[in-house]
Structure formats: structure tokens, C-alpha cells
C-alpha positions as a LaTeX table, in Angstrom:
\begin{tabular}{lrrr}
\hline
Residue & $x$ (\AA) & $y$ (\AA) & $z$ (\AA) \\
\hline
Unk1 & 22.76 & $-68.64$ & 30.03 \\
Unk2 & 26.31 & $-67.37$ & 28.99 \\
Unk3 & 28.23 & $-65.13$ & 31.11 \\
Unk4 & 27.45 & $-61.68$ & 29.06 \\
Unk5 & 23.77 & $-62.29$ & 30.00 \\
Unk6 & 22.47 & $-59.17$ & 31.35 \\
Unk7 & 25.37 & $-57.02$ & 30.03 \\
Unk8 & 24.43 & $-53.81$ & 27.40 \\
Unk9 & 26.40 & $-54.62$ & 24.57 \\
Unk10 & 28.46 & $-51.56$ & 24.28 \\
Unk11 & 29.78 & $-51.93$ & 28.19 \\
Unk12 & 32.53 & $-53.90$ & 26.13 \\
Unk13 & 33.44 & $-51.05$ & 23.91 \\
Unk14 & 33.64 & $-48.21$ & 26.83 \\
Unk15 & 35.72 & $-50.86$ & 29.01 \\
Unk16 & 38.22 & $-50.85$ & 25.81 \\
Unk17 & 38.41 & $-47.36$ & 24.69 \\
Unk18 & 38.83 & $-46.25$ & 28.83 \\
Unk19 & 41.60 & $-48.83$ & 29.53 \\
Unk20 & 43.23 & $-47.24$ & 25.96 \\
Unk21 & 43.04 & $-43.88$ & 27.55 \\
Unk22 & 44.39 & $-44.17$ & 30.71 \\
Unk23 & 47.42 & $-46.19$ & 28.95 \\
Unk24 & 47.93 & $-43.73$ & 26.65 \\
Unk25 & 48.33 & $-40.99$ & 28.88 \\
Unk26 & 50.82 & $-43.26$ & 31.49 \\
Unk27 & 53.08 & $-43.63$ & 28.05 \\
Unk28 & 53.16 & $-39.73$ & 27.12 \\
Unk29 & 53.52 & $-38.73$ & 30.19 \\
Unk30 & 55.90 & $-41.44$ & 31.52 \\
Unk31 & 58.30 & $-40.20$ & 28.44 \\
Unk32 & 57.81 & $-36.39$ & 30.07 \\
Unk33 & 56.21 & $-34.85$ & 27.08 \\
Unk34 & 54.20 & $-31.57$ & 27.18 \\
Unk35 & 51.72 & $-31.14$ & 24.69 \\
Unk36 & 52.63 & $-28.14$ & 22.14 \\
Unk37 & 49.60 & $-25.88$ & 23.31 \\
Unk38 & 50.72 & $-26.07$ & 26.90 \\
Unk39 & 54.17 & $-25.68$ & 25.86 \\
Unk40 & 53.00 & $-22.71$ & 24.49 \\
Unk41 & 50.88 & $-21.59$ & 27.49 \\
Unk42 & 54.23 & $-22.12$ & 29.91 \\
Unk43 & 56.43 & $-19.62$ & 27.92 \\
Unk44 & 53.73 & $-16.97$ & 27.60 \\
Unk45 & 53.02 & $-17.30$ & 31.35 \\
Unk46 & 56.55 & $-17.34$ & 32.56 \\
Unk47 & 57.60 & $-14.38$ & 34.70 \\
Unk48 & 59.18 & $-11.95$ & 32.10 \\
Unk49 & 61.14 & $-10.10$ & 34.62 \\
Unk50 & 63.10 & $-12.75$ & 35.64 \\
Unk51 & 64.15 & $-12.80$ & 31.64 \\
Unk52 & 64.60 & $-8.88$ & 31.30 \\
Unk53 & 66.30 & $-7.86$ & 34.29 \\
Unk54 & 63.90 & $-5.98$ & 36.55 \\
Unk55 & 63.60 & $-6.10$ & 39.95 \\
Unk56 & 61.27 & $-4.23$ & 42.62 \\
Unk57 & 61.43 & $-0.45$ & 42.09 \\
Unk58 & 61.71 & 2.90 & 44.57 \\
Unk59 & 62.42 & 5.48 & 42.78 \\
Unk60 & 63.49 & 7.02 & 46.30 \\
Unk61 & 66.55 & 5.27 & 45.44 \\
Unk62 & 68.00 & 6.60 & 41.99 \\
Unk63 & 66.91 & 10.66 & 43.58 \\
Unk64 & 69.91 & 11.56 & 43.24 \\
Unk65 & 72.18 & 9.42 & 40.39 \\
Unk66 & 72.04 & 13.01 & 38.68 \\
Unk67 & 70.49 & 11.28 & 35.50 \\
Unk68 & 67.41 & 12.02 & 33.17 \\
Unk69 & 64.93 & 9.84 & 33.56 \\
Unk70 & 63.09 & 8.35 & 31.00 \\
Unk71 & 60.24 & 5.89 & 30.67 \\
Unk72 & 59.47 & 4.04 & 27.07 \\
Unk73 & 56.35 & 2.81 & 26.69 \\
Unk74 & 54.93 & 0.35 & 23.48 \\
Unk75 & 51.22 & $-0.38$ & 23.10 \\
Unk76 & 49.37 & $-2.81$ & 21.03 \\
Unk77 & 50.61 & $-1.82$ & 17.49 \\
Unk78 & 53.26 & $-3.36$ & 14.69 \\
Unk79 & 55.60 & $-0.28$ & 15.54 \\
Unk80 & 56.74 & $-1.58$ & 18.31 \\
Unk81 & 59.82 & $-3.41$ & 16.24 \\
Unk82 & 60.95 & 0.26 & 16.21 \\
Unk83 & 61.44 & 0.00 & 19.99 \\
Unk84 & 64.89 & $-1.76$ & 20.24 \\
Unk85 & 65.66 & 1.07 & 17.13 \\
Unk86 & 64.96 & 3.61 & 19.67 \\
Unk87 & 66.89 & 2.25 & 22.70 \\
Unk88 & 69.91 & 1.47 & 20.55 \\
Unk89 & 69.95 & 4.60 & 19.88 \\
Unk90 & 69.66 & 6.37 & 22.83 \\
Unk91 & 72.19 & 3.95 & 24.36 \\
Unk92 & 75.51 & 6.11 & 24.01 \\
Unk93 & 73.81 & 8.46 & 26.60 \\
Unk94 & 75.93 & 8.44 & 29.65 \\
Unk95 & 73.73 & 10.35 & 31.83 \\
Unk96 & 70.60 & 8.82 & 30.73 \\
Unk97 & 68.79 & 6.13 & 32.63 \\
Unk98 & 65.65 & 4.38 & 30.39 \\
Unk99 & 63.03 & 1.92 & 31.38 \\
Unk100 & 60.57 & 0.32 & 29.11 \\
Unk101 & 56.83 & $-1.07$ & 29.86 \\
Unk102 & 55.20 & $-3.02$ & 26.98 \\
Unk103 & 51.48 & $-3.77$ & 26.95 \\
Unk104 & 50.78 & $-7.62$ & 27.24 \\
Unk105 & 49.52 & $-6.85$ & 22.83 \\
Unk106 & 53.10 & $-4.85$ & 22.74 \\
Unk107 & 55.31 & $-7.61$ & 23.96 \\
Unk108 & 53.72 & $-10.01$ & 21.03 \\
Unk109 & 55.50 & $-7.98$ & 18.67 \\
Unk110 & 59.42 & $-8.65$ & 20.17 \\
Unk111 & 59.61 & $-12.60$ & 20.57 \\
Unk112 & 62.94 & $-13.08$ & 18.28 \\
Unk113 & 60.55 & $-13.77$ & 15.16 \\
Unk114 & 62.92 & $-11.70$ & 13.26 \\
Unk115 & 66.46 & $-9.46$ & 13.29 \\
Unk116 & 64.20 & $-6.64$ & 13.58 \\
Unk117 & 62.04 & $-8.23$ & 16.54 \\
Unk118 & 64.59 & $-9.28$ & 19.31 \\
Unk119 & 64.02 & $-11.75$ & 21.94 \\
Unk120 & 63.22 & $-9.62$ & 25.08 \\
Unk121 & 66.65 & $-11.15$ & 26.50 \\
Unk122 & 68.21 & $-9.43$ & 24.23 \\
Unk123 & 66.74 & $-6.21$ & 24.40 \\
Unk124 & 67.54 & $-6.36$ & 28.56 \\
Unk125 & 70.75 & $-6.32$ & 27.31 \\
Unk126 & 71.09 & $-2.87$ & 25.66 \\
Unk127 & 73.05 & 0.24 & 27.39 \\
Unk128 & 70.88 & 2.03 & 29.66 \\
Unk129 & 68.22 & $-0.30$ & 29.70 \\
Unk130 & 67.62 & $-0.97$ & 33.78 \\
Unk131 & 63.78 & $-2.20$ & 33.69 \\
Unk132 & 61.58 & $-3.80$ & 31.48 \\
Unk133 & 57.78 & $-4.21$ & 33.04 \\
Unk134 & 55.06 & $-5.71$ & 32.33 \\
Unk135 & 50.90 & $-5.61$ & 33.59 \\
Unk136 & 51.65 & $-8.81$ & 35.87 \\
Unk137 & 54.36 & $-6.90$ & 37.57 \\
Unk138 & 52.47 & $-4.11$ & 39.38 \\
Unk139 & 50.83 & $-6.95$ & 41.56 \\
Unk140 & 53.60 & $-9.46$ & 41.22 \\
Unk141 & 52.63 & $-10.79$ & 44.84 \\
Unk142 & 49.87 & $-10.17$ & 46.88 \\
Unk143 & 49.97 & $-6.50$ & 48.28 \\
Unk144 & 50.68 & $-5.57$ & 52.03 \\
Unk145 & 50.97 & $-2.04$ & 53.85 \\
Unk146 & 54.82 & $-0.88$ & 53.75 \\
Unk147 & 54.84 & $-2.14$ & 50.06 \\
Unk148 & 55.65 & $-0.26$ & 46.64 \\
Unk149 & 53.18 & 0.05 & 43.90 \\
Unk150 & 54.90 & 0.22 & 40.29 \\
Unk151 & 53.09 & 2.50 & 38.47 \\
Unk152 & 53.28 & 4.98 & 41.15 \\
Unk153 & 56.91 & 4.22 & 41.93 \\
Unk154 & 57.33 & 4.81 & 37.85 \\
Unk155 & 55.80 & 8.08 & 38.02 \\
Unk156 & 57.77 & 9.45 & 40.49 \\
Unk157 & 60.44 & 8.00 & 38.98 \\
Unk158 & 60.34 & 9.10 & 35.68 \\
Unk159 & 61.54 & 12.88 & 33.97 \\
Unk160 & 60.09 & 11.84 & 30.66 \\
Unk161 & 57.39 & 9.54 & 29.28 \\
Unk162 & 57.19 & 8.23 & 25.85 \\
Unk163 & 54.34 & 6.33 & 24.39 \\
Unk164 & 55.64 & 5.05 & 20.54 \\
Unk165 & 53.37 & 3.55 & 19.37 \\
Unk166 & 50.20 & 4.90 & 20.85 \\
Unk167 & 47.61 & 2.38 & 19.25 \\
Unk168 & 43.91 & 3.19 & 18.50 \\
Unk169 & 43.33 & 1.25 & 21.48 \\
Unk170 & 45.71 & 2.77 & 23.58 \\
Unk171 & 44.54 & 6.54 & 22.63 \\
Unk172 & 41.09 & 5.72 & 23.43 \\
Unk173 & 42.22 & 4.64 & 27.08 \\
Unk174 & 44.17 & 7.52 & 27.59 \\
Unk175 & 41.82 & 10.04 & 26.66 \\
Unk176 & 39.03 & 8.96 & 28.41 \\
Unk177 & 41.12 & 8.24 & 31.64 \\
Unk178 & 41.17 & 4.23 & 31.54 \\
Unk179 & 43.98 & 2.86 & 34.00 \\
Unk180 & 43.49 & $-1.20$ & 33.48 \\
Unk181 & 47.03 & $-1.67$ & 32.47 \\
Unk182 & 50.39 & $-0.66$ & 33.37 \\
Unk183 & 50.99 & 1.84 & 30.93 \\
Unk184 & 47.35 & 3.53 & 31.29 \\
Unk185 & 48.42 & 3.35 & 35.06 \\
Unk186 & 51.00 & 5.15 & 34.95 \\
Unk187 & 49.24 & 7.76 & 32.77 \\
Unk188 & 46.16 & 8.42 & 34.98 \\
Unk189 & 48.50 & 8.41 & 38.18 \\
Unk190 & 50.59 & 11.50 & 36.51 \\
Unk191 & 51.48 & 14.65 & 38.38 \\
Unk192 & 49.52 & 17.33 & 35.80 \\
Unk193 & 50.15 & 19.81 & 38.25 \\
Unk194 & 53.48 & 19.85 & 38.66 \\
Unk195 & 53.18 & 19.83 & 42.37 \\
Unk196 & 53.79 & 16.23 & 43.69 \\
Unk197 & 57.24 & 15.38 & 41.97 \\
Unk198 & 59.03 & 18.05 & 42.15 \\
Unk199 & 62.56 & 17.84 & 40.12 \\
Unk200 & 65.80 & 15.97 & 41.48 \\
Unk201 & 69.10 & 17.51 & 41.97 \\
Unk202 & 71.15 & 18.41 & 39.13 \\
Unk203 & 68.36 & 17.88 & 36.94 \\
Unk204 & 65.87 & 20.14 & 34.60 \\
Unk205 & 62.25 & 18.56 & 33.88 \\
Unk206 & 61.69 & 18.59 & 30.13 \\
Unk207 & 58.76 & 21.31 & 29.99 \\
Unk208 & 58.89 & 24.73 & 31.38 \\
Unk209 & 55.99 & 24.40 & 35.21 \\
Unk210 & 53.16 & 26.60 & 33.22 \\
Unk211 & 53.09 & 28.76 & 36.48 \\
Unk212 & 53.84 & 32.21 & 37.15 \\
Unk213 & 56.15 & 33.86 & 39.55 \\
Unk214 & 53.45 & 34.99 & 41.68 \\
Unk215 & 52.05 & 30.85 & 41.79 \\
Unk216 & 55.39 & 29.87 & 42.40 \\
Unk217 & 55.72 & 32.09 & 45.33 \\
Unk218 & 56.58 & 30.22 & 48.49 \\
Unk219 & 57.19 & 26.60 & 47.06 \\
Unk220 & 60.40 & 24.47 & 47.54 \\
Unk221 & 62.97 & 25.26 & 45.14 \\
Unk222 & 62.01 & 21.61 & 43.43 \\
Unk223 & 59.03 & 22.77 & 42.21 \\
Unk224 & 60.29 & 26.60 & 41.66 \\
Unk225 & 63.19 & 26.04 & 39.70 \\
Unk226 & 62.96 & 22.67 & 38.24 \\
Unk227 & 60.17 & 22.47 & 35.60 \\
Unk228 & 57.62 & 19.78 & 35.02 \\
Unk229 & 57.76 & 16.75 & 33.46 \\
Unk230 & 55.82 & 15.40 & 30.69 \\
Unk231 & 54.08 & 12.63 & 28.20 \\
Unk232 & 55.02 & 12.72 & 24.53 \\
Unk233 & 52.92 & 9.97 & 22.22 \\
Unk234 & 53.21 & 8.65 & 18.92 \\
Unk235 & 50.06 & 7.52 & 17.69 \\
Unk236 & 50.13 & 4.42 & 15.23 \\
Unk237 & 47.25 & 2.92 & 13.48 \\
Unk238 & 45.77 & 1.90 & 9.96 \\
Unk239 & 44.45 & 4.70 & 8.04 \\
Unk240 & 40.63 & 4.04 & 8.16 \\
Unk241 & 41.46 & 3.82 & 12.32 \\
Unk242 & 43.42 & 7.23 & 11.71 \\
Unk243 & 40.80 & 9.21 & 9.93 \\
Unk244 & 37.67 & 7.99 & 12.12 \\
Unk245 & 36.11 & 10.85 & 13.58 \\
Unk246 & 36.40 & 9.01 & 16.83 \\
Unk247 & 39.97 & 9.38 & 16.68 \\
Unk248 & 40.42 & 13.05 & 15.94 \\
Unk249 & 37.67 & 13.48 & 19.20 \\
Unk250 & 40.21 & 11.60 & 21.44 \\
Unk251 & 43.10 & 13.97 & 19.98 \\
Unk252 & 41.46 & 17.08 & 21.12 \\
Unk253 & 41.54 & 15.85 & 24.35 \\
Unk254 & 45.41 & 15.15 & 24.37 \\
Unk255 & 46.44 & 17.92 & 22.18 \\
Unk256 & 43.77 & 21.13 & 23.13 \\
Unk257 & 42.41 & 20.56 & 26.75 \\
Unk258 & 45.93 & 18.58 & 27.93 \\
Unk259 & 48.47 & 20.07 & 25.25 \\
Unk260 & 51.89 & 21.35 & 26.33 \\
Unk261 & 50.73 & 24.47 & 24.08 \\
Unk262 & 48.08 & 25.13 & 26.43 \\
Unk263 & 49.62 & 24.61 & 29.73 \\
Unk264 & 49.00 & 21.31 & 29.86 \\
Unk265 & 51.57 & 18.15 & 29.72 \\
Unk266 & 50.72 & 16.30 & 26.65 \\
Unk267 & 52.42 & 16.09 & 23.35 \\
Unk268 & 51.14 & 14.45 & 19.85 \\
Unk269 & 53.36 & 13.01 & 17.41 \\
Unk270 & 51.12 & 13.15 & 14.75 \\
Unk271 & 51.92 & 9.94 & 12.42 \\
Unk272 & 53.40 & 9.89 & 8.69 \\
Unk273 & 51.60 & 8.86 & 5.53 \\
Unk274 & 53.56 & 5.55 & 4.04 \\
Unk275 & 53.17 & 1.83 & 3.34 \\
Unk276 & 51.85 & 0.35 & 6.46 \\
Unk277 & 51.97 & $-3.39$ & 7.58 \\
Unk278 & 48.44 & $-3.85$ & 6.72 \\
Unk279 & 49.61 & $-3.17$ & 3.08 \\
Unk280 & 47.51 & $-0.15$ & 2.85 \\
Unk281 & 48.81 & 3.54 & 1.96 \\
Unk282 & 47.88 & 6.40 & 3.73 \\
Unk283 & 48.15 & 8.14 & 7.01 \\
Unk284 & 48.27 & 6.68 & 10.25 \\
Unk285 & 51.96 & 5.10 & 10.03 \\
Unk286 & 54.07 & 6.43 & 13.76 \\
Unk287 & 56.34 & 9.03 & 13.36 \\
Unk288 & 60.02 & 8.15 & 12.22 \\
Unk289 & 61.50 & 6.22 & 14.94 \\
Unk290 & 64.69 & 8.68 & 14.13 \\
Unk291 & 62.78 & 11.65 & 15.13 \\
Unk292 & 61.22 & 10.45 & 18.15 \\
Unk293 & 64.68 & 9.95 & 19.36 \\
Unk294 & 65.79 & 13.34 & 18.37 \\
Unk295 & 62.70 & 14.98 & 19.96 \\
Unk296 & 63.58 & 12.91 & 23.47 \\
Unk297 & 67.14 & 13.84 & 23.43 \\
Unk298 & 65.82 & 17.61 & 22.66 \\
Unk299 & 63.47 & 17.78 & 25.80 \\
Unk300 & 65.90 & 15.84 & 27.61 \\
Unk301 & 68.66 & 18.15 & 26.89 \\
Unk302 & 70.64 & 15.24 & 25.78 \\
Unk303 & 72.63 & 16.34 & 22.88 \\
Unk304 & 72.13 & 15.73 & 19.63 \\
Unk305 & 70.85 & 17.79 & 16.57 \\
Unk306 & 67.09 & 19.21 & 16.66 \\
Unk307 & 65.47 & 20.06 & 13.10 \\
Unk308 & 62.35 & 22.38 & 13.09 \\
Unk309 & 60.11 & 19.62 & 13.49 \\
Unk310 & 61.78 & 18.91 & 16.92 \\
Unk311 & 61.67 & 22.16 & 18.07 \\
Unk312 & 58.31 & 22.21 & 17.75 \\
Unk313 & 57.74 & 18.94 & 20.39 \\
\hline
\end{tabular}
């Protein structure tokens, strides 16, 4: 009897192809390579606010730097390239101090693929830029009592929030009072009222407090004198998103029961009709990234020229 009696003939062929395995992954790994896809998975995992600059924040501690506040914020749409547009040009602003959250879809859309879409590096580096945030930073490390929570700590931070782009996505959140991110956070968290942040010394919220003399009787001068603050968003989209019926629902909500026109805090920037990245035509494009800025440094009280359409954010 030979000495492969017994043996099921393809005991040979696993022996083989396991020994060929295991020595094939002591060579690639003994040479310290990573394969591509978990290259990949490293860079989009890596703690973006050690990159960008940020650090915990208490808004306790910029109460009085006698600047305007504002927060940026980008959601899930090709507009965001106009972001670094927008902080470049607000960066001449002495007494301006600007933070920016992107959406984990938002932050896609700035990964130095292009001169128009920076490296987030680079953007940290702009004037006036102290924060960048993103969703894995409002629970960073595990939460204790005593400890800060960022999208509340933004809120009461902030004079003036900006949402350009607003994505279909984004606008459906937002209406319908979503918070599972940390821009929609920071949105359902907001002071509609008036009456929780009151304004900081030396400087005027960007919307008048909706309240009359007799309603403002007996408040702290913060809240008497100061204003309120408020959310201005530029919706961006394709045009068959744009003209769903779905869509002009949601913008009721922002612009009729929430509006700044009816004593609310909300503001629409209504997009343009143009060539959009989907190659389409037609409505649903964001607003000129030129006007947003002019309609921030209006409410802000900035500086800066404000055209009709301005006026009328």
C-alpha cells in the first residue's frame, strides 16, 4: 500500500494553495504595503480636525472678542467648490470671525481634485477661518458631565448661519426637523425665540427680535437691545429635484411658517436658472456665490455694497 493510501486526492491541492497564502501575505506585508482600498479607507477615516485646525469649542470664550460671528455651512451638493469662493472673500473682514461645518457628502466635494476644489489644509488656511467641523466631531470622545457639546456650543456661538448649498437632501431634513448630523444639529438646537442667546457686547444680531416694546418689557438689555440672530440658505439641486412638488412643500415651511417676513428666522435664497453640473439647463443652480457674500456682509453690517436683491435678504 503506498503512503497516499487513505488520503482524498485534493488534500494535496488545499495543502498547496494554503501554504501559497500564508507566504504571500508574510511577503506583502513583510515589505509594509497597504492595499489601495485600505489606503483609501485610512485617509477618509483620519481625524479631519487635526488637518483643519479646530480644536474643542466654548463659545463662553470668544463673548466678548467684539466680532460678528458667523457659521458656514455646505451640504451634500456640487456647490460646495463655491465655499473657499465665499471665505476668500469674506477674508479681508477684520472684525469678522467664520467657522465652517461640511456634511460628511459636503467634504467629498473639497479633496484638492482641482484649483477650484482645495485640499481642506488649505482651506484651514484662509483669513478668518478658526474652525472647520465635521459629524465625527460632536462626539469626538466618549461624553462625560462637565463636557461641551458642539452643536450647542455652535449655536450659542454663532450671530449668523449660512447654509450654501442647501441640497434636496438637506432641505428635507431641515424642514421636517431631522438633527442626525452636525449641520441639522445645529439647526434644530436654534434659539427661534430669541430668548436663550441673547446678543454679545458691541455687537447687533443680524435680524430685528420680532417683539414688541411691551414683550420686551423687563428683559436684560441682551435680549432688549440686541436683535436676533438668524439662518439664511441657499438651496442647490437639479431641476427635476427643484420643481418636485415635494420641494416647494418643504419651502413653505422655511419661507411662510419660519420666514424672517413673518417673524420667524429663516431666509431662502431661491436658486438661479443656468448650466448645472449634471449638464442639464434649468432652475435649481445656488444663488451666485457673489451675492451670498454680499447678502452676509449686509446682515452682518460688514461693509460692502448691497443691490436690491440684497436688501431684500
Amino acid at each position: 500500500m503506498s503512503t497516499r493510501e487513505g488520503k482524498a486526492p485534493y488534500e494535496d491541492v488545499l495543502m498547496f494553495l494554503a501554504i501559497c497564502v500564508i507566504g504571500g501575505a508574510y511577503c506583502y506585508y513583510s515589505n509594509r504595503e497597504i492595499p489601495p482600498f485600505m489606503n483609501s479607507l485610512d485617509q477618509q477615516q483620519a481625524s479631519p480636525s487635526v488637518a483643519t485646525k479646530s480644536k474643542p469649542l466654548k463659545a463662553s470664550d470668544h463673548f466678548s472678542d467684539h466680532k460678528h460671528h458667523l457659521l458656514l455651512a455646505a451640504t451634500g451638493s456640487v456647490a460646495t467648490i463655491k465655499i473657499p469662493l465665499i471665505l476668500h472673500a469674506l477674508s479681508h473682514h477684520t472684525n469678522l470671525s467664520v467657522r465652517l461645518i461640511l456634511s460628511n457628502s459636503a467634504r467629498q466635494f473639497l479633496q484638492a481634485q482641482s484649483a477650484e476644489q482645495p485640499s481642506l489644509e488649505e482651506i484651514s488656511k484662509i483669513k478668518n477661518l478658526d474652525g472647520i467641523y465635521f459629524d465625527e466631531d460632536e462626539w469626538a470622545k466618549p461624553w462625560v458631565r462637565g463636557d461641551s457639546i458642539l452643536h450647542i456650543e455652535l449655536r450659542r456661538w454663532v450671530d449668523l448661519l449660512v447654509v450654501a448649498p442647501l441640497s434636496a437632501n438637506g432641505l428635507a431634513k431641515v424642514s421636517q426637523g431631522f438633527s442626525d448630523n452636525l449641520v441639522t444639529s445645529v439647526i434644530r438646537a436654534w434659539d427661534f425665540s430669541g430668548l436663550i442667546d441673547g446678543a454679545r457686547p458691541g455687537v447687533k444680531l443680524p435680524y430685528d427680535s420680532g417683539k414688541s416694546a411691551k414683550d420686551l418689557e423687563g428683559l436684560p438689555e441682551e435680549f432688549r437691545a440686541g436683535g436676533r440672530k438668524g439662518i439664511i440658505v441657499a438651496p442647490a439641486m437639479n431641476t427635476a429635484m427643484w420643481k418636485h412638488p415635494v420641494t416647494e412643500k418643504q419651502l413653505a415651511v422655511l419661507e411662510d411658517e419660519w420666514g424672517v417676513a413673518n417673524g420667524g428666522w429663516f431666509k431662502v435664497l431661491r436658486p438661479m436658472e443656468k448650466m448645472l453640473a449634471c449638464g442639464d439647463t434649468g432652475s435649481g443652480a445656488m444663488r451666485d456665490w457673489k451675492e451670498i457674500v454680499r447678502v452676509i456682509e449686509q446682515r452682518l453690517e460688514l461693509g460692502g455694497d448691497a443691490d436690491d436683491d440684497v436688501k431684500k435678504g
